[in-house]
Each structure stands twice: as structure tokens, then as C-alpha cells.
C-alpha positions as CSV (number, residue, x, y, z in Angstrom):
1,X,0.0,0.0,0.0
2,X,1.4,3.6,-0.7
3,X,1.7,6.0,1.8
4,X,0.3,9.8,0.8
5,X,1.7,12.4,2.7
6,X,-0.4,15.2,4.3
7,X,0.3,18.7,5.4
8,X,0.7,18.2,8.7
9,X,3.3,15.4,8.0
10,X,1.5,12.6,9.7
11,X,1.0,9.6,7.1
12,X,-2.1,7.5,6.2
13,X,-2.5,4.6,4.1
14,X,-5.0,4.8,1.8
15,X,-7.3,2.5,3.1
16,X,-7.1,4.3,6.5
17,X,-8.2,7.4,4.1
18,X,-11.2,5.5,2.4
19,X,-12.3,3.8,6.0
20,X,-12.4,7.2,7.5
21,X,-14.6,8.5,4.8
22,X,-17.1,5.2,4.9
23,X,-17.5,5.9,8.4
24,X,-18.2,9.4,8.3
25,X,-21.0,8.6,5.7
26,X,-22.5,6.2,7.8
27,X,-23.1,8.2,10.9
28,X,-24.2,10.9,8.7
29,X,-27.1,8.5,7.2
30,X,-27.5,7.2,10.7
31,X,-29.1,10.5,12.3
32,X,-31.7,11.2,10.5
33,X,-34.1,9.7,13.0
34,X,-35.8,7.1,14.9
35,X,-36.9,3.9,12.8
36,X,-40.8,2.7,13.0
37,X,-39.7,-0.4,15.6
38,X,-38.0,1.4,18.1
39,X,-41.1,4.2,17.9
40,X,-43.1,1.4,18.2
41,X,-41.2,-0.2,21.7
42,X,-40.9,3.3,23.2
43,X,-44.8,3.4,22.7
44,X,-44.9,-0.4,23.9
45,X,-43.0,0.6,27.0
46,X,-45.3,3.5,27.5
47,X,-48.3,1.8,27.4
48,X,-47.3,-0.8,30.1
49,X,-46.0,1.8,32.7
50,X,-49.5,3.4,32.0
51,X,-51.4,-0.4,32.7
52,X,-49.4,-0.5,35.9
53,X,-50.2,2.6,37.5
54,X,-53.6,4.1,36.7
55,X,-55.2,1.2,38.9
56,X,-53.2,1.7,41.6
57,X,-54.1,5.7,42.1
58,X,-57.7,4.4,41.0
59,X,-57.9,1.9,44.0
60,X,-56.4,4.5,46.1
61,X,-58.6,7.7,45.4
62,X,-61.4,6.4,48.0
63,X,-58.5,6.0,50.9
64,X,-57.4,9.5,49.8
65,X,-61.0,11.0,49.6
66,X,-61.7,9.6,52.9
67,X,-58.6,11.5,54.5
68,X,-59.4,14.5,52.8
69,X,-62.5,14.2,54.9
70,X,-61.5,13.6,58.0
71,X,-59.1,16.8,57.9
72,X,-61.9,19.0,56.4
73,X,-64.0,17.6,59.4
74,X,-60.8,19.0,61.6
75,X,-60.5,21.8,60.1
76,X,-64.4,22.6,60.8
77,X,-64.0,21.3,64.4
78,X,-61.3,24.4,64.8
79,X,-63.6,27.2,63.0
80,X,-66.1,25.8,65.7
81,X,-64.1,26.4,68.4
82,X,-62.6,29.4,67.3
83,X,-66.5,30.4,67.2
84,X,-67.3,29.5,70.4
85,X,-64.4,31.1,71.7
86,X,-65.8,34.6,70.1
87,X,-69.7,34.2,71.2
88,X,-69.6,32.2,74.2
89,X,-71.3,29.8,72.8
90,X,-71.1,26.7,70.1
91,X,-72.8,26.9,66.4
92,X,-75.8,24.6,65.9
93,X,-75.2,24.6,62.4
94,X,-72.6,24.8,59.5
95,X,-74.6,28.0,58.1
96,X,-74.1,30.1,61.4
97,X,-70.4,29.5,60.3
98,X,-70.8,30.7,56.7
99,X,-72.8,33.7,57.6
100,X,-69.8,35.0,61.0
101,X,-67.0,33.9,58.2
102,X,-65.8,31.6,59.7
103,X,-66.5,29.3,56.4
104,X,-66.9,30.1,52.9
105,X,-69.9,28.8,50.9
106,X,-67.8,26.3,49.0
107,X,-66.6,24.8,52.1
108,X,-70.0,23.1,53.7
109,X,-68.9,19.9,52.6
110,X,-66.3,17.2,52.2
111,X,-64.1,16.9,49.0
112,X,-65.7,14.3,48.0
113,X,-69.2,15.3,48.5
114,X,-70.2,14.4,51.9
115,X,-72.6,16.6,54.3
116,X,-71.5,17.1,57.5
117,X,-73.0,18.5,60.5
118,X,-72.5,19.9,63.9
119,X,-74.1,18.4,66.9
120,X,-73.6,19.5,70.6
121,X,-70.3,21.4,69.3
122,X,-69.2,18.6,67.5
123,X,-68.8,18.3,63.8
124,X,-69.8,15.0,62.1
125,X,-70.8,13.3,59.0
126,X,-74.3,13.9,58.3
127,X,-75.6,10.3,57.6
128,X,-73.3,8.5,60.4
129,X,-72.5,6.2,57.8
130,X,-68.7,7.3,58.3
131,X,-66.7,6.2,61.3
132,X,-65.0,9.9,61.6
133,X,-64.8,10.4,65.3
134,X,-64.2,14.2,66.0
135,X,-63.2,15.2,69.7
136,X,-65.8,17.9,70.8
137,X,-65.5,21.8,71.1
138,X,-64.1,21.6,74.7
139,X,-60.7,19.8,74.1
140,X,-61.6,16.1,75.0
């Protein structure tokens, strides 16, 4: 094989030249973008990790409805309090709450829908159906 010289005085065979120059076509050819398949196994992948999880926050929403409504009932319990502490005297209902400020109109009910109500000072689900056990307005 001959040797060619180049400016910079290093030496490369031709082949090395020719190698260099199939190489450099071949990554050029090679980005022009993703082939069908692996467009197809990315949406593959996808599509599993999507089976997998949407039951599990499915199963979970009633656990994390239910939470939401025992802090909401909390949260009432301290406007109550906080009420009692101002007129001396506890609310019988959610509505002498709205109307002092103590709540706004939105927030009469649970997140997810459920009434409550107050009885004796102490806030509650409205059909009992719930096990939410809310210490009354006096700190027990």
C-alpha cells in the first residue's frame, strides 16, 4: 500500500483514508431519526407503565377521599371552636359558620361530597355512615 503524505506530515495509508470517509458517511445516514420499531417499543413501553399505575391511584382515590374528609371535618371542628371562643357559645349549624366567616360557601362539605353537621359542638358526617370520630368543642 502507498503512503500519501499530508500537510501536517502525519502519514495515512489509503485504506485508513477510504475507512475514514465510509464511516463518516454512515453516521451521517445514521441521524436522520428514529426507525418505525424502536417508535413502536418506546410506545410499547409507554403503554405498560401506563397499565401498571392508573389502577393503583384508582384503588387509592377512595382512601385519599376519605382522609381528605377527616381533615376537612378537623378543620371545621377548629372554626367551631374558634366560634365558640368569640360568642360564648357553640354553632348549631354549618350555616351560622358561613354567615360569621368563619367558612366560605364552597366549604359546607367534604371533598368528595359528603354533608356534614355539627351536633352539641361537635362536627360530624351527616348520615353517620362514616366512622370519623371528631373530639368535641371543649378539648376532650
Amino acid at each position: 500500500m502507498k503512503l500519501q503524505k499530508i500537510k501536517n506530515g502525519k502519514a495515512f495509508t489509503l485504506l485508513e483514508n477510504r475507512c475514514t470517509k465510509f464511516l463518516s458517511k454512515i453516521k451521517q445516514n445514521s441521524e436522520f431519526g428514529f426507525t418505525l420499531i424502536e417508535m413502536m417499543i418506546v410506545l410499547l413501553v409507554i403503554s405498560v407503565l401506563l397499565i401498571i399505575t392508573i389502577p393503583n391511584v384508582t384503588k387509592h382515590n377512595s382512601k385519599i377521599n376519605s382522609k381528605g374528609c377527616e381533615a376537612f371535618i378537623q378543620m371545621v371542628q377548629a372554626q367551631v371552636q374558634a366560634y365558640e371562643i368569640d360568642k360564648k357559645e357553640p354553632p348549631t349549624a354549618i350555616q351560622q359558620l358561613v354567615d360569621a366567616g368563619y367558612l366560605t360557601d364552597k366549604t359546607t362539605s367534604c371533598p368528595n361530597g359528603d354533608e356534614i353537621k355539627i351536633t352539641s359542638g361537635k362536627v360530624e358526617l351527616a348520615d353517620s355512615a362514616g366512622a370519623v370520630s371528631v373530639a368535641d368543642s371543649s378539648g376532650s
